[in-house]
C-alpha positions in Angstrom: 21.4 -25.1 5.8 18.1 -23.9 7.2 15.0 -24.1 9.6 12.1 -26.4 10.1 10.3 -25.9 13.2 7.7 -28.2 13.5 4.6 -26.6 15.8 2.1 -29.3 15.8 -0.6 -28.5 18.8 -0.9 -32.1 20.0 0.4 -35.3 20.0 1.8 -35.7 16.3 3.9 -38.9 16.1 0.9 -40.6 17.6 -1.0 -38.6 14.5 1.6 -39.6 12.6 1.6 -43.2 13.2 -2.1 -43.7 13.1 -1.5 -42.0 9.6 1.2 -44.5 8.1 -1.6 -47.4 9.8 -4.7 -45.3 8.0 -2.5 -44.5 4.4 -4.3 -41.6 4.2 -2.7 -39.0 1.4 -3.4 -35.8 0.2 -3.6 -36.7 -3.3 -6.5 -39.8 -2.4 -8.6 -36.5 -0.9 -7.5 -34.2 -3.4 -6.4 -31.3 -1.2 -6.6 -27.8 -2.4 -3.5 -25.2 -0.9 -3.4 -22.0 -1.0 0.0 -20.5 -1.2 0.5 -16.6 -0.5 3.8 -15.6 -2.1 5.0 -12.3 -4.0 7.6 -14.5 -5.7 6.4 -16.0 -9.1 9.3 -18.3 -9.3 8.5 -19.9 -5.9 4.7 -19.9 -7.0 5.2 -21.7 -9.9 7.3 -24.4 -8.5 4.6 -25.2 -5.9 1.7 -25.8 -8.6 4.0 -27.8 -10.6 5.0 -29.7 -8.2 1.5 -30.3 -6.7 0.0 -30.5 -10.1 2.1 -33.9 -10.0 0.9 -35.1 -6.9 -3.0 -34.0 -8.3 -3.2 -31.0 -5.8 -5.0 -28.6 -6.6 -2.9 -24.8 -5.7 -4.4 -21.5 -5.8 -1.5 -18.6 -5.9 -1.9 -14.8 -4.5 1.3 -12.7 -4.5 0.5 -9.9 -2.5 -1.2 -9.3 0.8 -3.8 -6.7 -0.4 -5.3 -9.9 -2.5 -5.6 -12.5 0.7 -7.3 -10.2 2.2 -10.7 -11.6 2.8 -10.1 -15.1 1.9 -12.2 -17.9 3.5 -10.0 -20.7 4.5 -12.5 -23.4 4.4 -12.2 -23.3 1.0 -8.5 -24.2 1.4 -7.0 -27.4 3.0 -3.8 -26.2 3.8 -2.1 -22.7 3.3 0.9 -22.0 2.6 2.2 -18.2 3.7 5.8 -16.6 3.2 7.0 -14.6 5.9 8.0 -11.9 4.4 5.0 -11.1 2.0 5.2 -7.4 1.3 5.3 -3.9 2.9 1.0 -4.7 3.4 1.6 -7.2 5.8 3.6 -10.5 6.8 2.0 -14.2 6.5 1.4 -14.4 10.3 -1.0 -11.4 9.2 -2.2 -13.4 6.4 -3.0 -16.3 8.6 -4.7 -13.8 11.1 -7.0 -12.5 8.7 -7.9 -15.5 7.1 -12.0 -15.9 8.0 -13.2 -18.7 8.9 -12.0 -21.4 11.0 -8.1 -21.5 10.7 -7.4 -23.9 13.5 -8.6 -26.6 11.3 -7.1 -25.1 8.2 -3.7 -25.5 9.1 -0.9 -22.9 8.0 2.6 -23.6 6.8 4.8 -20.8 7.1 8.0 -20.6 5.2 10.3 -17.8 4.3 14.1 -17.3 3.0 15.2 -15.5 6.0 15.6 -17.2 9.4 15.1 -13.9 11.4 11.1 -14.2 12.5 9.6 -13.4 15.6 9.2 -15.7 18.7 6.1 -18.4 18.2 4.1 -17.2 21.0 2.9 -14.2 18.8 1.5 -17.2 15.9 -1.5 -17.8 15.4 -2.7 -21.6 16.2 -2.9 -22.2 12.9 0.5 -22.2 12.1 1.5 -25.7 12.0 5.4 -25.5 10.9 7.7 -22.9 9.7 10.3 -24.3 6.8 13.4 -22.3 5.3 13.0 -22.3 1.6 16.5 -23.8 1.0 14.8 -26.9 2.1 13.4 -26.6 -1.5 9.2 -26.9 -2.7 9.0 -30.7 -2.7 9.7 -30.6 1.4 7.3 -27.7 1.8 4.7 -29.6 -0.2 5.4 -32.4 2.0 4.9 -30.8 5.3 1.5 -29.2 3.6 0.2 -32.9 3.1 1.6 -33.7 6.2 -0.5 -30.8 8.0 -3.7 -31.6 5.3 -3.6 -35.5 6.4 -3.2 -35.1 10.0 -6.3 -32.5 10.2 -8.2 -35.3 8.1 -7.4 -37.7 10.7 -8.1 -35.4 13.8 -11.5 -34.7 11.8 -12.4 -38.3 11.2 -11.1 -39.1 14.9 -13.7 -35.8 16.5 -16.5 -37.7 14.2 -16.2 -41.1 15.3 -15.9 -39.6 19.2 -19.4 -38.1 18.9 
């Protein structure tokens, strides 16, 4: 079928369960996702889909246009593997500014041949197949969006 690879940096089913006790949900905090993707068909899906859900999407097709993006003004990104002859999204997700370790990063591609995940960035929280389909890749990105809420809310209440 395909690939999910779930790269979580920490404990997640204990994130995970403290989420399902909190009901926290992207659409409650309105998260906004970038998605980096040169196919419109895929793009498309993803804001309909989100636009459902009340999520906010912004679309880039190319890497030449992420360049320069801030990620805090994204919750979660979205990045295809296999972007364009520019770059790839683990370039994407390097080159983001700002602070991409809270930003978190799905990556997702149609091709199952990427490089090992030592060479990812930290900010790459899972890498899905596309067959999976846009309504399990918007679910992993609310997935990734919620759990940085709650690591967020958890780092406040530590201070």
């Amino acid at each position: 079928m395909g690939t999910r690879m779930n790269f979580f940096r920490d404990d997640s089913q204990s994130i995970r369960t403290m989420l399902q006790m909190e009901e926290i949900t992207a659409s409650e905090k309105k998260a906004k996702i970038l998605v980096v993707d040169d196919d419109p068909m895929f793009c498309r899906m993803m804001q309909r889909i989100a636009s459902m859900k009340g999520i906010s999407v912004v679309t880039i097709s190319s890497f030449a246009e992420a360049q320069g993006l801030d990620a805090r003004e994204f919750d979660v990104a979205i990045l295809d593997y296999m972007l364009d002859q520019q770059g790839t999204g683990l370039d994407v997700a390097s080159n983001l500014s700002g602070d991409m370790y809270t930003t978190p990063v799905i990556l997702v591609s149609h091709t199952s041949n990427i490089p090992g995940t030592r060479q990812w960035p930290a900010s790459v929280r899972e890498f899905i197949h596309k067959n999976f389909g846009p309504y399990v890749i918007l679910d992993a990105a609310i997935e990734a969006f919620d759990i940085a809420n709650l690591q967020r809310d958890i780092s406040k209440k530590m201070m």
